[in-house]
Every structure is written in C-alpha cells, then in structure tokens.
N, C-alpha and C positions, 0 to 999 in steps of 0.2 A: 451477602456477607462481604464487606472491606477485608481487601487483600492486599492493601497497601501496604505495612508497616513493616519496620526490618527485624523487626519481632517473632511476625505470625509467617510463617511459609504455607501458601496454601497447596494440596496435592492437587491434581490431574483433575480428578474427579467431582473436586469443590468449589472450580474455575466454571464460571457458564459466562461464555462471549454472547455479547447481545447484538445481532445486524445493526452494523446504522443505515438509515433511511429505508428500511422494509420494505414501508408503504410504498414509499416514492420510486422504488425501484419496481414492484409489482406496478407501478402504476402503468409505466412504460412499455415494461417485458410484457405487459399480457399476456402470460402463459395460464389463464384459465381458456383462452381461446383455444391450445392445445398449439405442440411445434418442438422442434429440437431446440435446443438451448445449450450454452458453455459458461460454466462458472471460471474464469481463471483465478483466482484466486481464494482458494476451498476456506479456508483457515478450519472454524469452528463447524462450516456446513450450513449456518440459519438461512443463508437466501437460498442456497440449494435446495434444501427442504422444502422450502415454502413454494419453489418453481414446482418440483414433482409432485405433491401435495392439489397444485392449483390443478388440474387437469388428468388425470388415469393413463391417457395417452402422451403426456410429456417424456421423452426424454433428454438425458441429461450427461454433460461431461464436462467432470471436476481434475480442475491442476492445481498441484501445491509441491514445491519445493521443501517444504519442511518435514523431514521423515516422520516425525509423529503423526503428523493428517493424515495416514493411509489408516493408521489405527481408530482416527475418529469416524473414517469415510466408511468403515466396514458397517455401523449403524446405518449407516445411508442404504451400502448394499444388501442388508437384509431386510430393509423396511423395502425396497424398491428394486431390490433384483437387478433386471437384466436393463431395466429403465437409466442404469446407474452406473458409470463409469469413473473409476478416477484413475489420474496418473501422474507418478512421481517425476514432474517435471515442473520449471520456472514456465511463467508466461511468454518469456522471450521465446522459448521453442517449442509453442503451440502447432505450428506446423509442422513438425516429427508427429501427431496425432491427429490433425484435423485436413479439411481439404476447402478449398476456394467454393464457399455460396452452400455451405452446407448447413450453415443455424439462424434459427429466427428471432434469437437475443444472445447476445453476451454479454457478460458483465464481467468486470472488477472492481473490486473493493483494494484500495491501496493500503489501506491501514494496517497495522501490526494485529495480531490479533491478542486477544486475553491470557491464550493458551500461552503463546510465547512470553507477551511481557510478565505474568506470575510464574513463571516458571523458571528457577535461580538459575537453574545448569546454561541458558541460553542466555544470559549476561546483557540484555537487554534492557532493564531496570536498573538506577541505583538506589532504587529500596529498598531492592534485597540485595544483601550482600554474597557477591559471589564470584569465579572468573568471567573479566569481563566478554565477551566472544562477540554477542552483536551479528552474527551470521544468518542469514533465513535459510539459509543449508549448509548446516556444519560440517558437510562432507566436503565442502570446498573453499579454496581459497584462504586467506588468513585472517585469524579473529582482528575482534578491536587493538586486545592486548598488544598483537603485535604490529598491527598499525601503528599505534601508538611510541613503540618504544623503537620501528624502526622506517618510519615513511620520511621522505625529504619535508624541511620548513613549509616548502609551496605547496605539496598534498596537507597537510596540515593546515594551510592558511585556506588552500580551499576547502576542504572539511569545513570547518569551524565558520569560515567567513560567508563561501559562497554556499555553502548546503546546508549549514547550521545558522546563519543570517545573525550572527553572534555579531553584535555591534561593539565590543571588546576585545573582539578576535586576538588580537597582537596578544596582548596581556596573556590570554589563554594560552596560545601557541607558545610560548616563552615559558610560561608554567611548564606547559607538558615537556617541554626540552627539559627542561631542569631537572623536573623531577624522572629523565629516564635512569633505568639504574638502579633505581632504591628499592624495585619490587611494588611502588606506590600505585604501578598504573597498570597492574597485572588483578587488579581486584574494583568491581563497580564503587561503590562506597569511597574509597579511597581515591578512584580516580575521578570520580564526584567532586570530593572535598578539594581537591584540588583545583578545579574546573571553579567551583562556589567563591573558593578565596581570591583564584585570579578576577572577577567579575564583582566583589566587591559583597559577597556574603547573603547568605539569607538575611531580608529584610522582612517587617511585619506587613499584611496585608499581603503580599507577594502571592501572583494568583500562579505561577509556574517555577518548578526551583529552578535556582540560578545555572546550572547545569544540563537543563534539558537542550536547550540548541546545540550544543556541544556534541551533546553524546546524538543528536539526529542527525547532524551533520558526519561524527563517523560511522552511523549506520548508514547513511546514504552510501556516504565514498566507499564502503570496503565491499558491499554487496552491489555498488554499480548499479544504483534502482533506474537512477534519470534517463540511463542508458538502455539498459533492461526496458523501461516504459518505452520508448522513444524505438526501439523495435519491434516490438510487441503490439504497437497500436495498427499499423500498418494489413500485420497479420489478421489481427481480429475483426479488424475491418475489411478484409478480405473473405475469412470466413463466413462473412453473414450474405445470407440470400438476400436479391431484391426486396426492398418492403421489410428485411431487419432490423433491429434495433442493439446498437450498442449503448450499453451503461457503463459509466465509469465515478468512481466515488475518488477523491482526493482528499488529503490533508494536510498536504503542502504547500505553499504557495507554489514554488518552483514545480512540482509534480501537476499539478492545476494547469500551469502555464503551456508547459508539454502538449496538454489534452486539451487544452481552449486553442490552439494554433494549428495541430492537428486536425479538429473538426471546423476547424473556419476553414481549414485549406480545402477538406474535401465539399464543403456545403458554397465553394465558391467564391469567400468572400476573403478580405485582407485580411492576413494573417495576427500582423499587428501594426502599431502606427503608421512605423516607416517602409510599411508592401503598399508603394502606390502603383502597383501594375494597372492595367485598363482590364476594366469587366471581361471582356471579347478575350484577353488573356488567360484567364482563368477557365477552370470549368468546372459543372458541378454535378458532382457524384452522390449528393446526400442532404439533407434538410436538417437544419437545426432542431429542436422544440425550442431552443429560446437562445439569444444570444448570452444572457446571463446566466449564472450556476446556482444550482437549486440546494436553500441551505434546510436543516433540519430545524422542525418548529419550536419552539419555546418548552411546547412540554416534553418532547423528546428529548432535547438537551436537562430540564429537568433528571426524566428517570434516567439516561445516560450520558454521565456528563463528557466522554470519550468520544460525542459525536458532534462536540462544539464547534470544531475546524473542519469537519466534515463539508465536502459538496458537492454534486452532483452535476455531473453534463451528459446530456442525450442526443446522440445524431441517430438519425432513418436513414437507410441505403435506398438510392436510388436506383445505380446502376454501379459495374465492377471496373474499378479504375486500372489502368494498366501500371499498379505501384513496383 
C-alpha cells in the first residue's frame, strides 16, 4: 500500500520496511555457515531476521537509536530468544556493548527506514504534514524546527550546500532566514514549500521534489551522521574477528565517500586521488571484494523504488589494526 500522500497517514502496523540489497548482503555475511554477527543499524529488523533464520546457531546483536525499534526488536526476541540481543544505542557507541574480534559479520544499513519516514510525529517527511523534528533519537539534541529558526548562515549553508548538495543553496538559506519567525518553519509541509519556491517550484516530470536535498542536508547536520559514520566504522572494524566481514549500505554520496576511504585505508590502498604515499607506507589489514560499490539490480529497484541510491561495500579482515 502507498503511504505517501498528505492525505492518508498510515499507522505503525501498516508500514512494512523492505531490506535493501538482502541478497547481496546474505551474499557476503554468510551466516548460513553459522557465527556471531552485529546489525548496527536494526530499523525494521529484515536483515536481522534473515541472518538468525539462515543458521539455528547464529547469533545476533541489534543497535538502534530510535526508541520505537526496541518495540519492533521484541518480535525478534521471541522468535529467537537468547540468540537475540538488542540495544538502545547509536552505532557510534558500539563499543559500550561489544568487544575487539568478537563477530563474523557486521552490517549497516545507512538509510532512514520506513517506520520513521511514515511516521508524522518524527518530522522526517514533508508528505505528511507535521512538527518538523528530523531526530533519529528524539531524546537528544535539537529538532530540525529549531535548527532552522536558530543555527548561524554557515551551519545553514553547510546543511543545504555541503550535506544536502543543493546546487541553489544561497537562495534556500536566505528563504529560511526570512522566513524565521512566522511559525513557517516549525511544520514539514510548510517548510517544504518554502524550500520548493526558493529552488524554483515543482516542475513536471520532476523525479525528486525540489526540497528533498534540503531537508537531507538538515537531517544530516542536526543528527551529526558523517560524524557518527566516521566513528563508528573504525569500531566495527575492530569488532570483527580474523576472516570477518563488514557490510555497509549507503545512500549518500558523501556517506559512500566515508566508507570507500575508510576500506581503501584499511585494505592498503590510496585513500583517494591525492594519497600518493608509497605502497611500503601503507599497510594492510583487510581485502576488498571489489574496488567499486555494488548497486541493487534493476528489478529490485523495480519492486523498491527506495533502493535506487542504494550501494554496497564489502571489506574481509585480515588481521586487527592498532586503530
């Protein structure tokens, strides 16, 4: 069922998140071999399932930040007991619960999940209208709303410019100045419409509204992801045992860039153009499966079209780097 429209508000129970890249992620994890495993990123629960599912003797340990995911993780813990762990925590402090070479996959999935963006109260959406918030844990920190009506020009310009990659930027950020004050930017919808008129209006054919970089860009900056990743990867790559595998799913460019430099550093090779260090300089910790990122097929994007910017990178551990 379409739960897009600012019409229909779907409930809790009417939302089903679909994994992106499943397959390709079972590909890797091989958890029908049997092994411990860490989802950091639970959302909906689909890869978790499918890991404890592949094997009797898997188990498993799920983080999420979002207070509602403990309520969807409880399904987990009664299909799989003691095999199943979850904890209300961000991926950045993975290590408050895990320990160095203790799992034989981790994964994350970056993307928002379904549960959130349908869901009005999290302000995520401006399809539905509602307070904008934008938080992946609303117990911390400040919403969008107040981003918006109180961060300096330059948090603003990098929101929009450098994290929302809004080729308009200026125009936008001079909107949202303008319009602080009138209550306009205290609601998705409105502060949508705002966003749409500084960048020149829904046009026809138009495959994304003219406000989506906008508003990614201030979910990026107020939840701190690039940072949050850029911590976190180090961690998880610590946790895995010899002969590990980390999975990581992206939908950002900028979020991508993180995780492709990251496993070029540990698998030995130049980071990016301008690391011309010498080979003898380097060392390596971990193997690629491919230098490039593994996108989802043609008919997956088909039956979900939410996994069009999706892509995947895989490093193997080697050996435990002194990070």
């Amino acid at each position: 069922m379409y739960c897009g429209s600012i019409e229909f508000v779907c409930s809790p129970a009417m939302i089903r998140h679909v994994p992106v890249l499943l397959d390709e992620c079972m590909e890797h994890l091989k958890p029908e071999t049997g092994g411990s495993f860490a989802d950091l990123t639970f959302g909906g629960g689909g890869h978790s399932r499918e890991i404890l599912k592949a094997n009797r003797e898997n188990t498993l340990l799920a983080l999420d930040c979002d207070p509602d995911a403990r309520g969807r993780a409880r399904e987990l813990e009664n299909d799989f007991e003691d095999r199943f762990k979850f904890c209300d925590l961000g991926f950045q402090d993975m290590d408050q619960v895990s320990s160095a070479a203790e799992f034989d996959g981790v994964l994350m999935d970056l993307g928002i999940s379904s549960f959130q963006l349908m869901e009005p109260e999290k302000g995520f959406s401006f399809r539905l209208d509602a307070p904008i918030d934008m938080r992946l844990n609303p117990r911390v920190g400040q919403s969008a709303a107040e981003f918006l009506e109180t961060a300096s020009r330059e948090s603003l310009v990098r929101a929009v410019r450098e994290y929302g990659e809004e080729r308009r930027w200026n125009r936008v950020v001079n909107a949202i100045l303008e319009a602080r004050g009138t209550g306009a930017l205290e609601r998705t919808i409105s502060a949508a419409s705002i966003v749409s008129r500084a960048v020149g209006g829904i046009k026809s054919r138009q495959r994304i509204h003219p406000a989506t970089k906008t508003f990614q860009g201030i979910r990026i900056a107020i939840n701190g992801e690039l940072e949050a990743l850029a911590t976190a990867l180090p961690k998880a790559f610590s946790a895995l045992r010899a002969g590990g595998v980390l999975v990581v799913i992206s939908f950002h460019s900028l979020e991508d860039r993180i995780v492709k430099r990251f496993m070029r550093k540990m698998a030995g090779r130049p980071e990016h153009r301008a690391d011309s260090r010498f080979q003898q300089d380097r060392t390596v910790y971990a193997e690629l499966f491919q230098s490039k990122a593994i996108f989802p097929t043609k008919e997956e994007v088909e039956r979900n079209s939410k996994s069009r910017s999706a892509r995947l990178r895989v490093l193997k551990k080697i050996v435990q780097p002194g990070l």
